[in-house]
C-alpha positions as CSV (number, residue, x, y, z in Angstrom):
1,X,113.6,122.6,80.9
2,X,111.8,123.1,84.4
3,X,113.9,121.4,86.9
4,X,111.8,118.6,89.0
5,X,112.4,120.8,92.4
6,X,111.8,124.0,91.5
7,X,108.2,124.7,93.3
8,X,108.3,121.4,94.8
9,X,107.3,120.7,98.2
10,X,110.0,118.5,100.2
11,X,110.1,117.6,103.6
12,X,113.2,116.7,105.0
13,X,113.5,114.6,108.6
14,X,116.8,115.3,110.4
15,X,116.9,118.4,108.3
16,X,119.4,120.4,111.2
17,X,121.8,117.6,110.4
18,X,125.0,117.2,108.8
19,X,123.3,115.5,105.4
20,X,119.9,117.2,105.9
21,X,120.8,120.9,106.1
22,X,123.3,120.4,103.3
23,X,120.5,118.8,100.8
24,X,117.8,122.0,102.5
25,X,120.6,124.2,101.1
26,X,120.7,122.4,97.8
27,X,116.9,122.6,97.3
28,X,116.4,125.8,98.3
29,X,119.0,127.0,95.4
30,X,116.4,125.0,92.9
31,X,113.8,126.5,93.6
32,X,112.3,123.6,96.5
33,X,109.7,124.7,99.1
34,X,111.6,123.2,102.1
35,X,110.4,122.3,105.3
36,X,112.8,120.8,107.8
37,X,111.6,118.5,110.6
38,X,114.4,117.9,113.3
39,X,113.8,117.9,117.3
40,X,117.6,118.7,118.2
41,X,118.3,115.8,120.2
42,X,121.7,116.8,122.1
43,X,124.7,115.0,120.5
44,X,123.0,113.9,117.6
45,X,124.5,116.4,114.7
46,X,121.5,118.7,114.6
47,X,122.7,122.2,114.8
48,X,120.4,125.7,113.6
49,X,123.4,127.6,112.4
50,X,123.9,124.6,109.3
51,X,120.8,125.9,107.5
52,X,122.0,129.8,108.2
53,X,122.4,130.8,104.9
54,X,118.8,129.7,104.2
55,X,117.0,130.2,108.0
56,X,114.9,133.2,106.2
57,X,113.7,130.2,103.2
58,X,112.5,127.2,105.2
59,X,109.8,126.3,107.3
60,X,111.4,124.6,110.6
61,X,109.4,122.5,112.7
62,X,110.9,120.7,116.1
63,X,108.6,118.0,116.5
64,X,109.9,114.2,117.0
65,X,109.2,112.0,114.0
66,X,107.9,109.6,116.5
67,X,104.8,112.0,117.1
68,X,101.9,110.8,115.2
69,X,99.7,113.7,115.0
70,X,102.9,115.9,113.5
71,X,103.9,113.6,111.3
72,X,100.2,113.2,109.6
73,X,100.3,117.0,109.2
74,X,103.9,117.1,107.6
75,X,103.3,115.0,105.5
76,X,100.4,116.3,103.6
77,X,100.9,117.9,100.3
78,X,104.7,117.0,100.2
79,X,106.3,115.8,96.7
80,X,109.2,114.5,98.3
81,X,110.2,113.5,101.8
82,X,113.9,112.8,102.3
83,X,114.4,110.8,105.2
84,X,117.5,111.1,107.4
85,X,116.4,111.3,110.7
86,X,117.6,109.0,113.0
87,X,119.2,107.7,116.3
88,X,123.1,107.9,114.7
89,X,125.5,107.1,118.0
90,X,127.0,104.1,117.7
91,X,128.1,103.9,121.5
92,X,124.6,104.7,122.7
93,X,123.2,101.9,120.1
94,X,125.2,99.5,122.2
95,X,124.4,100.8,125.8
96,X,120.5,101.2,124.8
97,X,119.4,99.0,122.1
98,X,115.6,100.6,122.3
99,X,116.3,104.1,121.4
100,X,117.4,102.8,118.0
101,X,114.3,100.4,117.7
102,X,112.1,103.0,118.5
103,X,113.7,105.8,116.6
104,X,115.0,104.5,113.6
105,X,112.7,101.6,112.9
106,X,109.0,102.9,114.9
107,X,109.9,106.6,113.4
108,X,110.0,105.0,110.0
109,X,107.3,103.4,110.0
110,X,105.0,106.1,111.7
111,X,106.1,109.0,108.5
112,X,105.4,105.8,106.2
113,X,101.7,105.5,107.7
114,X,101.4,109.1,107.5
115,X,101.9,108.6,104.3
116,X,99.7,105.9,103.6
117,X,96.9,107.4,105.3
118,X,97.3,110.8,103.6
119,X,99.9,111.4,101.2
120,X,100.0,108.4,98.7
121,X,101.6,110.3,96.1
122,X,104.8,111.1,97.3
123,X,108.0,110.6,96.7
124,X,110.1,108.5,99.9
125,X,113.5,108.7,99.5
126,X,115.3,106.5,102.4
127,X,118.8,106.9,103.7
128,X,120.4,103.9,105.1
129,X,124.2,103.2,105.7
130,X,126.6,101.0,104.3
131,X,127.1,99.2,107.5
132,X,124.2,97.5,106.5
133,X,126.4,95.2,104.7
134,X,128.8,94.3,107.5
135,X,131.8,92.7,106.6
136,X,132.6,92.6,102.8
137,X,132.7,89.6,100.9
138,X,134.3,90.9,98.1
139,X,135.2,94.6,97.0
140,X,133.6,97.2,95.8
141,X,129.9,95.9,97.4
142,X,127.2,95.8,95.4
143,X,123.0,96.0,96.7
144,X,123.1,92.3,96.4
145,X,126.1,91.6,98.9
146,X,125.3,89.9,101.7
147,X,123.8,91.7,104.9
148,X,125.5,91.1,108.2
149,X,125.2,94.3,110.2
150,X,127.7,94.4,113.1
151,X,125.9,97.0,115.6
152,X,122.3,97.2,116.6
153,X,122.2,100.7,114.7
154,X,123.3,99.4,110.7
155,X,120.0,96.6,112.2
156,X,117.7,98.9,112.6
157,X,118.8,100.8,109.4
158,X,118.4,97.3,107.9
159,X,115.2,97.1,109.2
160,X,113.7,100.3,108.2
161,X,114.8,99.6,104.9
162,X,113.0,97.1,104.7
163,X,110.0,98.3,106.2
164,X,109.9,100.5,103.5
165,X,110.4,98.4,100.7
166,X,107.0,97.0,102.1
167,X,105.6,100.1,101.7
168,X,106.6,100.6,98.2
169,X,105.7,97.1,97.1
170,X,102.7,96.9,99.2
171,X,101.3,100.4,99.7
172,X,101.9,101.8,96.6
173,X,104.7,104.7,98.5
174,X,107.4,104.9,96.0
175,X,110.6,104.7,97.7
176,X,114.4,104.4,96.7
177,X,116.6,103.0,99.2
178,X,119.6,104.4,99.5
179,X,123.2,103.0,101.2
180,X,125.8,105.6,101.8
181,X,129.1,105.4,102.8
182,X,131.8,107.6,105.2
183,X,130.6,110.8,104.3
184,X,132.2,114.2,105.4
185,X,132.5,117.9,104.4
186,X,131.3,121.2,106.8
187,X,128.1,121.3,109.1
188,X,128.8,117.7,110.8
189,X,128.9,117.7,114.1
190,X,132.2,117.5,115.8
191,X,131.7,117.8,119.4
192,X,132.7,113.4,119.9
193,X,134.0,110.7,117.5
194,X,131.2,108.5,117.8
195,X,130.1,109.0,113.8
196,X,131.4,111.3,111.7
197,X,135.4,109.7,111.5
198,X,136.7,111.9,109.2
199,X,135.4,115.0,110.3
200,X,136.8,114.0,113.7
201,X,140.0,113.7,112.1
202,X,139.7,117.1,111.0
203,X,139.3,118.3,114.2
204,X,142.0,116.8,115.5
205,X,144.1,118.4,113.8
206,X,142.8,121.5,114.2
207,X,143.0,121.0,118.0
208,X,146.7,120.7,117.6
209,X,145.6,116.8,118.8
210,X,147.5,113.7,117.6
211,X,145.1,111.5,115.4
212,X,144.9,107.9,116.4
213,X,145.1,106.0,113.6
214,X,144.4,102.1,114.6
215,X,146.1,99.3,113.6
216,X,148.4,99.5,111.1
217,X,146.6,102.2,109.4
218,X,146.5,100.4,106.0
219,X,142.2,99.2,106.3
220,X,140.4,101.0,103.3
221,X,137.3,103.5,103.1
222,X,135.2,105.2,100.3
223,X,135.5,108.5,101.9
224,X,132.8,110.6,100.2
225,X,132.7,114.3,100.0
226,X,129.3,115.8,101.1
227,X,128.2,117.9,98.2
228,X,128.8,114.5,95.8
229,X,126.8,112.4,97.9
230,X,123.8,115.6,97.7
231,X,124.1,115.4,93.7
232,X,123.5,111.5,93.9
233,X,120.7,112.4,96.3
234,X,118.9,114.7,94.2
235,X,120.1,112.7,91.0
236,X,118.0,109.5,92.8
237,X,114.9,111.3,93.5
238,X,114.5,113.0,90.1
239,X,114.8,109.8,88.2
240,X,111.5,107.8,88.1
241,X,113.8,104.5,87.3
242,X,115.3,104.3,91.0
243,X,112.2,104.0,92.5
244,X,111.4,100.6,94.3
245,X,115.5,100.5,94.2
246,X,118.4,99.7,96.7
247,X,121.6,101.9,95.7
248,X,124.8,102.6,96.8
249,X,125.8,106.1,97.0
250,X,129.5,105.1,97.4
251,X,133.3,105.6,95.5
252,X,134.8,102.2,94.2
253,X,138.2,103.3,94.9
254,X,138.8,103.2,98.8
255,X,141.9,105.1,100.6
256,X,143.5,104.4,104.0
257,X,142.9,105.6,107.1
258,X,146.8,106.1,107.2
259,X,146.3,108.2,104.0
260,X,143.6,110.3,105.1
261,X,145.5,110.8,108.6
262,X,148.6,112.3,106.4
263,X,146.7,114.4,103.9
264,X,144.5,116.1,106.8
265,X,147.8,117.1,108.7
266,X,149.4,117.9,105.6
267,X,146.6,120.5,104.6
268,X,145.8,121.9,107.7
269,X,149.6,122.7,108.4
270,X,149.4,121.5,111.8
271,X,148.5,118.6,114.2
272,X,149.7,115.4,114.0
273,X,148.9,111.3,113.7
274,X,150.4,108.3,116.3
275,X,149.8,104.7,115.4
276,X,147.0,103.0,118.2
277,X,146.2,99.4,118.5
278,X,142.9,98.5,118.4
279,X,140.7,98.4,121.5
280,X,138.8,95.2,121.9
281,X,135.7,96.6,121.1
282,X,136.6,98.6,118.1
283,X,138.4,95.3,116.8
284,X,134.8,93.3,117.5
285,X,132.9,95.6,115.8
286,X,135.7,96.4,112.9
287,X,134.3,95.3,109.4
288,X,137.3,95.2,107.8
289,X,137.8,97.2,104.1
290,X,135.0,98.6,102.0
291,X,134.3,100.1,98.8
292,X,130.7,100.9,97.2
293,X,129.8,99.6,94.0
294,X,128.1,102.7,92.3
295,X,127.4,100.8,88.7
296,X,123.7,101.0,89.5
297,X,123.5,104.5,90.3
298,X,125.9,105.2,87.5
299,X,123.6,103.5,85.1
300,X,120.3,104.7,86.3
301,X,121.4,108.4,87.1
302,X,124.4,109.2,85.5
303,X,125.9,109.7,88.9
304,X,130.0,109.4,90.2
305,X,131.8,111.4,92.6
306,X,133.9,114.4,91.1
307,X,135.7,115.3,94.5
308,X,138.9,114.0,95.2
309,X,139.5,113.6,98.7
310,X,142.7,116.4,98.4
311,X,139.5,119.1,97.5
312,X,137.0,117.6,99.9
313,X,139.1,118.1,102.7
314,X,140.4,121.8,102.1
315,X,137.1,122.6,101.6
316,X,136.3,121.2,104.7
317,X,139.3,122.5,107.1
318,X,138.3,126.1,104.9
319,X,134.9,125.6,106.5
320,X,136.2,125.0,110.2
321,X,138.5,127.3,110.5
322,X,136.1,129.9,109.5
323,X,133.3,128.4,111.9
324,X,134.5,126.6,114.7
325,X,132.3,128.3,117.6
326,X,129.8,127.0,116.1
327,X,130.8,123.3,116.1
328,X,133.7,122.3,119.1
């Protein structure tokens, strides 16, 4: 049986990213024609040595998914376009509102003309977060929990999503709209903490650096290892069923932060963790526990996470310690 990437041509915004580079790898080992679109904005994750065991197999182009004229030319003759790029700093969300609005929710809409205009046939697949939910009502979340988003960025991720579901229902673009979760694994960016929380752990502890754990260390996360959350990717966009659908690309059994903090300095031999009250910021914008009900994805793909967090993590302190210049 021919496997729906190999040949294909994807486009994938963001593609230097943490997420992005890791799916380019991925398609590129199914036979995908791969072209990455991702402008390097300092800070933001994007980083040219992620895609170096495939820089000699993609096409990589720097434009801003904001520019009209690039985007109308991307787009054209593209199977699938994966879209992850995006304005991603929390902190900078709340100092400057309009860099998200413009980025995540203009950008959006600008590939999703493109497409209109001259690509009608493709395949959109969105990636939202789960902060689009806010604060959970009940656990594991499901797509129709409540939306309450804390922070101008999980908004505008709200808002694209929506934007596109317009486009689907509307336009005739099929789109799936996906949520994930805390995800980790290697080529995230770990220069700051402001996304990326378990990585940043990671890097504490390879520093030598006490990890803060806040609170009492006991609130609950689906921390999902990077290569499951590509198979749910590429599970989602091969299966004509998801289309027009909001899913969670989650785990429904959370750990601690107080657990993760032990098992990272446990593995890495080295480093350490210190209880820290919350800020009052961090406690304003805290959403309290969450889990992701995957039933959907489960039941439309076939799709759960195989990684236990003990795996994910050496794979990932393997990864650092090998790479680190490349990343601190």
């Amino acid at each position: 049986m021919s496997h729906p990437f190999r040949e294909a041509h994807v486009l994938i915004t963001g593609g230097l990213g943490f997420i992005g580079s890791n799916l380019a790898i991925a398609l590129v080992k199914k036979g995908a024609i791969v072209t990455i679109v991702d402008n390097l904005t300092p800070n933001q994750g994007g980083n040219l040595f992620n895609i170096n065991p495939i820089k000699k197999s993609v096409t990589v182009d720097h434009n801003d998914i904001r520019n009209v004229s690039a985007m109308t030319k991307l787009v054209k003759g593209k199977q699938y376009i994966f879209h992850l790029a995006r304005q991603t700093d929390h902190v900078l969300s709340q100092r400057d509102p309009f860099l998200d609005i413009d980025v995540n929710i203009r950008g959006t809409t600008i590939i999703l003309e493109a497409c209109k205009k001259n690509n009608q046939q493709v395949k959109f697949i969105y990636t939202g977060t789960r902060g689009q939910y806010g604060k959970a009502v009940k656990l594991p979340v499901s797509e129709d929990a409540p939306t309450n988003p804390k922070g101008i960025y999980e908004i505008t991720n709200l808002a694209a999503e929506k934007i596109v579901r317009v486009y689907h229902d509307i336009h005739g673009i099929r789109s799936v709209m996906l949520r994930l979760t805390n995800i980790y694994g290697p080529r995230s960016q770990m220069k700051h903490d402001r996304f990326g929380v378990v990585n940043w752990f990671v890097r504490l502890a390879l520093d030598g650096t006490p990890i803060s754990v806040f609170g009492d260390g006991q609130l609950k996360r689906d921390f999902l290892y990077i290569d499951d959350t590509i198979d749910a990717m590429l599970g989602v966009a091969a299966c004509n069923e998801c289309y027009g659908e909001i899913l969670n690309i989650g785990k429904e059994k959370p750990e601690t932060f107080l657990h993760l903090a032990k098992t990272i300095v446990q593995l890495s031999e080295q480093g350490s963790y210190m209880m820290t009250p919350f800020t009052k910021e961090r406690a304003i914008q805290e959403p309290g526990h969450f889990a992701s009900d995957i039933t959907k994805i489960h039941r439309l793909t076939g799709w759960s996470p195989t990684t236990t967090l003990i795996t994910g993590l050496t794979k990932t302190l393997t990864y650092y310690k090998k790479y680190k210049k490349h990343y601190w």
